[in-house]
C-alpha positions as CSV (number, residue, x, y, z in Angstrom):
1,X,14.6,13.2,20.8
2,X,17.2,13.5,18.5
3,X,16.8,14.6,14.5
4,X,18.9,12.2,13.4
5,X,17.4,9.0,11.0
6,X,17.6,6.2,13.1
7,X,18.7,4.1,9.7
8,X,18.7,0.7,10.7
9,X,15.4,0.5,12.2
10,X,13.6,2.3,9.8
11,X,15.2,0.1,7.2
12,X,13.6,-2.4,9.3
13,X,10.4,-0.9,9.1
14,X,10.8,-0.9,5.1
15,X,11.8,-4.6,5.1
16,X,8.2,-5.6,6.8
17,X,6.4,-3.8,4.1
18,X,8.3,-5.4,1.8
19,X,7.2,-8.8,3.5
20,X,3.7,-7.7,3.5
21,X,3.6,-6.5,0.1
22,X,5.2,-9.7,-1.6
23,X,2.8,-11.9,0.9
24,X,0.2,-10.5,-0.5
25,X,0.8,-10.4,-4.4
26,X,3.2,-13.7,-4.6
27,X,0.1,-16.3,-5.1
28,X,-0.8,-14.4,-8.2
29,X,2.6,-15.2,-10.4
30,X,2.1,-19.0,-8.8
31,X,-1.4,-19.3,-9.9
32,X,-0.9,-22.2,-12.3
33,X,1.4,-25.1,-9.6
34,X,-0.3,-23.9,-6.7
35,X,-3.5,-24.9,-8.1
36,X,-2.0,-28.1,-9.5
37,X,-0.4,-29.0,-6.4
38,X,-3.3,-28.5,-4.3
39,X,-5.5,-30.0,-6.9
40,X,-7.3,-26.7,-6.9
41,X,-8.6,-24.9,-10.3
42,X,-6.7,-21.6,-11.0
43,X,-9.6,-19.4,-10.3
44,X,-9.4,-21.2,-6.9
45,X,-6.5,-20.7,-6.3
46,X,-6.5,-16.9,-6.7
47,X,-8.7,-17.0,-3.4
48,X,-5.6,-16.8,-1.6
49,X,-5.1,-13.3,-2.7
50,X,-9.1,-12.4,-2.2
51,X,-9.6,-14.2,1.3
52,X,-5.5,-12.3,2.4
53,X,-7.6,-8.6,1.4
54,X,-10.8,-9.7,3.4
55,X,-8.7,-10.3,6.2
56,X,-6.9,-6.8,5.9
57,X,-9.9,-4.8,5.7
58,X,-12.1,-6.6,7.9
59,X,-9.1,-6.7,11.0
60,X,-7.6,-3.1,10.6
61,X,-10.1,-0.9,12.8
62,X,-11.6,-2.9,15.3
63,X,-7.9,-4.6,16.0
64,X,-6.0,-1.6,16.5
65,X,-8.8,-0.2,18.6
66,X,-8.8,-3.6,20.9
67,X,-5.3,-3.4,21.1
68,X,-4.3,0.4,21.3
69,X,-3.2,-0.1,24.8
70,X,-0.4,-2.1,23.7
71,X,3.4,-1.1,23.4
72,X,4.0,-0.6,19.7
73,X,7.1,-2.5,19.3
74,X,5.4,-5.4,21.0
75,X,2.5,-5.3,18.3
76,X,4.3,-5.0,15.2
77,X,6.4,-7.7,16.4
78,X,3.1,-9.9,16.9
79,X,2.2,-9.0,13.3
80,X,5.5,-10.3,12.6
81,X,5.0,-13.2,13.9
82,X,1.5,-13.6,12.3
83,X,3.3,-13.5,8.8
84,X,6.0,-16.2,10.2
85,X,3.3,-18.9,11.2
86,X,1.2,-17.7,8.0
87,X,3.6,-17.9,5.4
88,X,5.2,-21.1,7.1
89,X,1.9,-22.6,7.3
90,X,1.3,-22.1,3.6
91,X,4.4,-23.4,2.7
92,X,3.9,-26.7,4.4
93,X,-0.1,-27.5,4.7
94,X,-1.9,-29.9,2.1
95,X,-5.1,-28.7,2.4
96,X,-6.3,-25.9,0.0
97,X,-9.4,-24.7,3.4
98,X,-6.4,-24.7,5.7
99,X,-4.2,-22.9,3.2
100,X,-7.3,-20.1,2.9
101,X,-7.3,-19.8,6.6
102,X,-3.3,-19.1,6.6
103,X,-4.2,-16.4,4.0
104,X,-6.9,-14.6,6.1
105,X,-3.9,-14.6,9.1
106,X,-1.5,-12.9,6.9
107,X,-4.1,-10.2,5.7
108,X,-5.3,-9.7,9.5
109,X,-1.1,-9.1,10.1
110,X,-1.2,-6.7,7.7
111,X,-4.0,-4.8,8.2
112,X,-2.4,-4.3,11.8
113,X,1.0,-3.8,10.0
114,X,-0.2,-0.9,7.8
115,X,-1.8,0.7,10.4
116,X,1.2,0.9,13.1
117,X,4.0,1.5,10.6
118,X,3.4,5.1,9.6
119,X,2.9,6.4,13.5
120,X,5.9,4.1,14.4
121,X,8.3,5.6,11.9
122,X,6.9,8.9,12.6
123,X,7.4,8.9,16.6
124,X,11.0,7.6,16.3
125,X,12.4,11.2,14.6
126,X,9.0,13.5,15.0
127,X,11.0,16.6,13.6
128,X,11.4,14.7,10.4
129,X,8.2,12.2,10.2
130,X,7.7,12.7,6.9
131,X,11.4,11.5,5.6
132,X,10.9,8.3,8.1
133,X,8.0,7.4,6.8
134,X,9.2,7.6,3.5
135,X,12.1,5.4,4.4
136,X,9.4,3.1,6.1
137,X,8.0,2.4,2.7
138,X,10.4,2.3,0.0
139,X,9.8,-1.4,1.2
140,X,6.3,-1.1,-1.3
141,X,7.6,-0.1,-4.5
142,X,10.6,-2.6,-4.3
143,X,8.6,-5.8,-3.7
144,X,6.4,-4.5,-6.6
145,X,9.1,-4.1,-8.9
146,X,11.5,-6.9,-7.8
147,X,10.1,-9.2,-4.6
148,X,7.3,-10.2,-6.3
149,X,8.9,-10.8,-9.9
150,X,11.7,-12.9,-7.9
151,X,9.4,-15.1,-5.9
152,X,7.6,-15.8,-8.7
153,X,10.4,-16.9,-10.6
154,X,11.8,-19.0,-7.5
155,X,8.4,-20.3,-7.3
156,X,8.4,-21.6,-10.7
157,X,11.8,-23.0,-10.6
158,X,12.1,-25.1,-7.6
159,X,8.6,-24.8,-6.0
160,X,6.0,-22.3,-4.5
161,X,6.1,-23.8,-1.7
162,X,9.7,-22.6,-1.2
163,X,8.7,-19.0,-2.0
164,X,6.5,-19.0,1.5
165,X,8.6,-20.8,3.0
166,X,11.6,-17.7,2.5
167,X,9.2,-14.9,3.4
168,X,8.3,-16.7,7.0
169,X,12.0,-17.2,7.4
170,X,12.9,-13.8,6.6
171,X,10.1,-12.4,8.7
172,X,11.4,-14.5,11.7
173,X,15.0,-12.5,11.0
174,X,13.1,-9.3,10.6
175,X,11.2,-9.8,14.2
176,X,14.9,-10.4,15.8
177,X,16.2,-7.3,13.9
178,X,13.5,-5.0,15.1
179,X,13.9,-6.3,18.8
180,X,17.0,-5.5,18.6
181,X,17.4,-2.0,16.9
182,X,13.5,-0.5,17.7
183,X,12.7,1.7,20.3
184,X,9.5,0.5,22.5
185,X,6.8,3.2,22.1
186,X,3.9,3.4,24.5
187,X,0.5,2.7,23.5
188,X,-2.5,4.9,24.5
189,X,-4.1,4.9,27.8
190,X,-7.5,4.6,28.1
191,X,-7.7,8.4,28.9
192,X,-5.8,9.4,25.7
193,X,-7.8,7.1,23.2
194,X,-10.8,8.4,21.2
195,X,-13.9,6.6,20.2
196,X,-13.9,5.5,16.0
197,X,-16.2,8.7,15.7
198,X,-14.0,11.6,17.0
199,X,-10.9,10.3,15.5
200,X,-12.9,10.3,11.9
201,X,-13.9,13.9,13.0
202,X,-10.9,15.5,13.8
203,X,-9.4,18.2,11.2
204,X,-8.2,16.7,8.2
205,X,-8.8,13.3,8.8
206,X,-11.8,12.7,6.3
207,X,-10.2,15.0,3.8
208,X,-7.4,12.4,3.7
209,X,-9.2,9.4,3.6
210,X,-11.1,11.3,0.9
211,X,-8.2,12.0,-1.2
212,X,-7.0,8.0,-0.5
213,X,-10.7,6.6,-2.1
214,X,-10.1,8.6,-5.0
215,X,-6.7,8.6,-5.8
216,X,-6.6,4.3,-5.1
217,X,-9.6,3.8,-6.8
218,X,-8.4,5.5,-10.1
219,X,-4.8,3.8,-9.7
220,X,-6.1,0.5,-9.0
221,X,-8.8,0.4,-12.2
222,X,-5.7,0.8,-14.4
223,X,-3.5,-1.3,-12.5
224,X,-5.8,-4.1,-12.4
225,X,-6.7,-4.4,-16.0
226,X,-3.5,-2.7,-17.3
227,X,-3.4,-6.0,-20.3
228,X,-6.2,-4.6,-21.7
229,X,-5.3,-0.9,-21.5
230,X,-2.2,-1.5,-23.4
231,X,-4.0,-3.6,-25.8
232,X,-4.9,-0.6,-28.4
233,X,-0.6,0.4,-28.7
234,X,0.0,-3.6,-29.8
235,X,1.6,-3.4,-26.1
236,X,-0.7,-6.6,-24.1
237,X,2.1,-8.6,-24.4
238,X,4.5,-6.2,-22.9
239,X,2.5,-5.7,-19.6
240,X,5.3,-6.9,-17.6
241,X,7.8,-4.4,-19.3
242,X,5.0,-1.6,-18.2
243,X,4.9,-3.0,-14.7
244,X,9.0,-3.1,-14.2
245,X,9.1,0.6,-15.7
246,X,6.2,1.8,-13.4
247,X,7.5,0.2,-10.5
248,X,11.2,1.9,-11.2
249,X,9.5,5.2,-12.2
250,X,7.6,4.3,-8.5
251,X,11.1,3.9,-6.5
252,X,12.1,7.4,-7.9
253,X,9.0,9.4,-6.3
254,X,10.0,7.3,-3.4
255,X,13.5,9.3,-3.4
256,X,12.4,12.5,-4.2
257,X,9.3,12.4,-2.0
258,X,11.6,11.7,1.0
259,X,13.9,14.4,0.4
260,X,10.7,17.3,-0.4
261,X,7.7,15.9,2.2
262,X,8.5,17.5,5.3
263,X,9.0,20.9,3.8
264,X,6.6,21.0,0.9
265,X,3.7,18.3,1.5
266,X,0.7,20.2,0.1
267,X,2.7,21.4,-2.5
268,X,4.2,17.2,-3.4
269,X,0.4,16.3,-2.9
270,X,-0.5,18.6,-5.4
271,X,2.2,17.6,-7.9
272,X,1.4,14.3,-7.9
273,X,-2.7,14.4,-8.3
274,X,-2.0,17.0,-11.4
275,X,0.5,14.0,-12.9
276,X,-1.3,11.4,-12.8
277,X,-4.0,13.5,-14.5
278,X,-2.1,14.1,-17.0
279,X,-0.7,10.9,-17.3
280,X,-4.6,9.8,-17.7
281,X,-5.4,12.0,-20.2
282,X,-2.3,10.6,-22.7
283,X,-3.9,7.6,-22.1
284,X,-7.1,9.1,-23.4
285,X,-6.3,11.2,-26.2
286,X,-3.4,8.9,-27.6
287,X,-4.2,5.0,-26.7
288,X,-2.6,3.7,-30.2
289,X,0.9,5.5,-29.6
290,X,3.3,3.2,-28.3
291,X,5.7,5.8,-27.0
292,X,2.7,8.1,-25.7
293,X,1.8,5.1,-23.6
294,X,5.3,4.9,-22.1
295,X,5.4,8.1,-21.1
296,X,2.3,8.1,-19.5
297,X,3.2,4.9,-17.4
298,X,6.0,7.0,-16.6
299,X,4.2,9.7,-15.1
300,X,1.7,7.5,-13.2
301,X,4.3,6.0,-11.6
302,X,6.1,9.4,-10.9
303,X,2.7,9.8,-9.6
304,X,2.4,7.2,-7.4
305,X,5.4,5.9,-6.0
306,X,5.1,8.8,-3.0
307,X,1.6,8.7,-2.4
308,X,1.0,6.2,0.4
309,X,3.8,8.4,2.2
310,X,2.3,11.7,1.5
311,X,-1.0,10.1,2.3
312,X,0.2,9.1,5.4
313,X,2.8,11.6,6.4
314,X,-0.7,14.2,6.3
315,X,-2.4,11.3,8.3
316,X,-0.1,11.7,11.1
317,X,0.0,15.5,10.7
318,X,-3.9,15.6,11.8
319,X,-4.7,12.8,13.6
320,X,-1.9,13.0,16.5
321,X,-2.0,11.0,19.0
322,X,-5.1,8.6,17.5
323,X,-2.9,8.3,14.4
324,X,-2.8,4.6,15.0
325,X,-6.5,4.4,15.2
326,X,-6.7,7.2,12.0
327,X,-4.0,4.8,9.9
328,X,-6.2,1.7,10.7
329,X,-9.2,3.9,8.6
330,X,-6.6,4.8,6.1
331,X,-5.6,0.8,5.3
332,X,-9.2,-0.2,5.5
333,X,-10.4,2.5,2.8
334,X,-6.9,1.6,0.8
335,X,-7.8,-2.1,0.6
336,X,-12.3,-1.3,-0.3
337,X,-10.6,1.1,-3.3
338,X,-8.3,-1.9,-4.6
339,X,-11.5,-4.1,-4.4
340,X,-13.3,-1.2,-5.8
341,X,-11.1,-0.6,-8.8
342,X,-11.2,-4.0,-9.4
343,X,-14.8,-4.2,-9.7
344,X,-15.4,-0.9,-11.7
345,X,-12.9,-1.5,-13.7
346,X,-14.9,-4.5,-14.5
347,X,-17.8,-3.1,-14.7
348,X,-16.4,-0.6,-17.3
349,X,-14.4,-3.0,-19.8
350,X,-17.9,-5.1,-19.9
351,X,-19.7,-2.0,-21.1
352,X,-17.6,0.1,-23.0
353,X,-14.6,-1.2,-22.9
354,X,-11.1,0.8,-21.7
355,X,-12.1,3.9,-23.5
356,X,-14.4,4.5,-20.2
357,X,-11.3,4.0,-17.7
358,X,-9.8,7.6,-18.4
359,X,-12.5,9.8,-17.8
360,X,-13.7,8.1,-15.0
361,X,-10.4,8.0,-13.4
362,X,-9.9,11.5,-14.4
363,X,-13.2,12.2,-12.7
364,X,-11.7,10.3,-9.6
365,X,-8.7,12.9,-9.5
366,X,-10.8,15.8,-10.3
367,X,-12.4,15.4,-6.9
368,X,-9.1,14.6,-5.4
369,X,-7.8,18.0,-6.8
370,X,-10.6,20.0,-5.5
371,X,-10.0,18.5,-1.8
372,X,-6.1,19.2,-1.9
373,X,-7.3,22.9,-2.7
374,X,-9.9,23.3,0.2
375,X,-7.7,21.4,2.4
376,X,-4.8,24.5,1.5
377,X,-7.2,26.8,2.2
378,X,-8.2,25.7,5.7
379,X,-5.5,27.6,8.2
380,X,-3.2,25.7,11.3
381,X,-3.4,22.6,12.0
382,X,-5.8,21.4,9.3
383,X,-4.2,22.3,6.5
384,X,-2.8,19.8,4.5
385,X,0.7,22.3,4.9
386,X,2.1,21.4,8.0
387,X,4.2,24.6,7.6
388,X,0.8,26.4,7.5
């Protein structure tokens, strides 16, 4: 197989997390007229975005085991098609029940999605997997730090309903794209596949999906109440400034983590856990500096932009050829830690308020830290190094 990026299609690849992405987040800017038009409360309304997670993490691993027989273009096109006829629906249905149901389709196409994208981008140039995968999901950061923003502010201008209705179109021009410019991949036979329990035991495997609870949890109880973190700087009201300049700071890891991963993934891994940590403990030791706080929403994002490809690229290191299977783990433990942050974080800022979030998050990475080291210290295959 040739080393050369197939471009086009991994673009491709980037464009349907980009879909998934703004699918998911897009009800939260459009809170306020979704819930007026549907003659819904707000609160209700934000069930879109609860019922669209419960989906993910409910479909992810018992899906992609059903259906690991299945050519791989085939089933990313499917999930494709899921987002089409969810997004579409939403756009056009009345009825708040139906509307849930739509959600719950979306988040069972992503869940699917998330697990088949990394393995996808990964087979098409294996002697630079972790490069296509980074390529695969530049598509995360940019709907964070301009799909979303946009389709809120479409929403608001000339409806919500028009929002949805863009994303199904564009997923129905992404599903035409990918037929034309993907290679097919094979699925498994059943003689290749591995029962849930072997995949989860194979080198490696847990000490990634360790490393993704810890890291996800401590990202997502900042993310999730970031107004009341920036509160003590006088900076509440500038929590979509901090978001824009995290998600830019994001896009930047994505660059330099697809240039560095396949040569120095420990070593990236590494770099990034010791960031945010330090990034965390700004946070801590200086919460009434405005500038301190900018910097440290600097780092984190520095921090976090490559870390669903590094996370990833080591996934497909380990699990080979169950990495399908392995992913699907991967996206179900990455959607329980953003329910998980969510509820901590809660938990927290009831109690003591956000002078708890840094040491517990710094706790979180502590723990991430001392797996990245016993993972470099394990020889061959599973190491985190792939160069090991």
């Amino acid at each position: 197989m040739s080393s050369r990026l197939p471009l086009l299609p991994l673009l491709s690849l980037s464009l349907a997390a980009f879909i998934t992405i703004v699918t998911e987040a897009l009800p939260a800017g459009l809170l306020v007229p979704m819930g007026r038009d549907l003659q819904v409360s707000v609160s209700a309304a934000g069930q879109s975005v609860s019922v669209y997670a419960l989906g993910s993490f409910l479909a992810a691993i018992p899906l992609m085991s059903l259906l690991q027989a299945m050519p791989r273009r085939r089933l990313l096109l499917c999930t494709l098609a899921g987002f089409t006829l969810a997004n579409g629906a939403t756009a056009l249905i009345d009825n708040y029940l139906l509307i849930l149901l739509a959600r719950v389709v979306a988040g069972i196409a992503a869940g699917l999605l998330w697990a088949l994208l990394a393995g996808y981008a990964a087979a098409m140039v294996p002697q630079q997997k972790g490069k296509a995968i980074a390529i695969a999901m530049a598509g995360t950061p940019l709907a964070l730090a301009i799909g979303v923003p946009l389709g809120t502010f479409v929403g608001n201008l000339i409806g919500w309903r028009m929002s949805f209705a863009a994303l199904s179109g564009l997923s129905l021009l992404l599903m035409l794209l990918l037929r034309l410019t993907a290679p097919e991949q094979p699925g498994q036979s059943a003689q290749q596949r591995l029962p849930l329990r072997r995949v989860l035991m194979l080198p490696g495997v847990g000490r990634v999906l360790v490393l993704v609870l810890c890291f996800v949890l401590a990202h997502n109880i900042l993310y999730t109440y970031i107004v009341p973190l920036l509160q003590p700087a006088g900076l509440g009201a500038r929590a979509d400034s901090a978001l824009l300049l995290f998600g830019i700071s994001s896009l930047f890891s994505i660059f330099i983590t697809g240039v560095w991963v396949d040569r120095h993934l420990h070593l990236m891994m590494l770099i990034s856990i010791v960031l945010f940590m330090a990034s965390v403990l700004l946070l801590q030791l200086l919460p009434t500096q405005p500038a301190a706080i900018w910097l440290a929403v600097v780092m984190w994002g520095l921090a976090f932009g490559g870390v669903p490809t590094l996370f990833q690229t080591a996934m497909v290191d380990h699990a080979g050829k169950a990495v399908d299977v392995a992913q699907s783990m991967l996206v179900t433990l990455w959607n329980l830690a953003i329910a998980g942050g969510g509820m901590i974080g809660g938990m927290l800022l009831q109690s003591l308020g956000v002078s708890l979030f840094a040491p517990v998050c710094f706790l979180l990475l502590a723990v991430a830290l001392w797996v990245i080291w016993l993972g470099r210290k394990c020889a061959g295959r599973a190491s985190f190094n792939p160069q090991a």
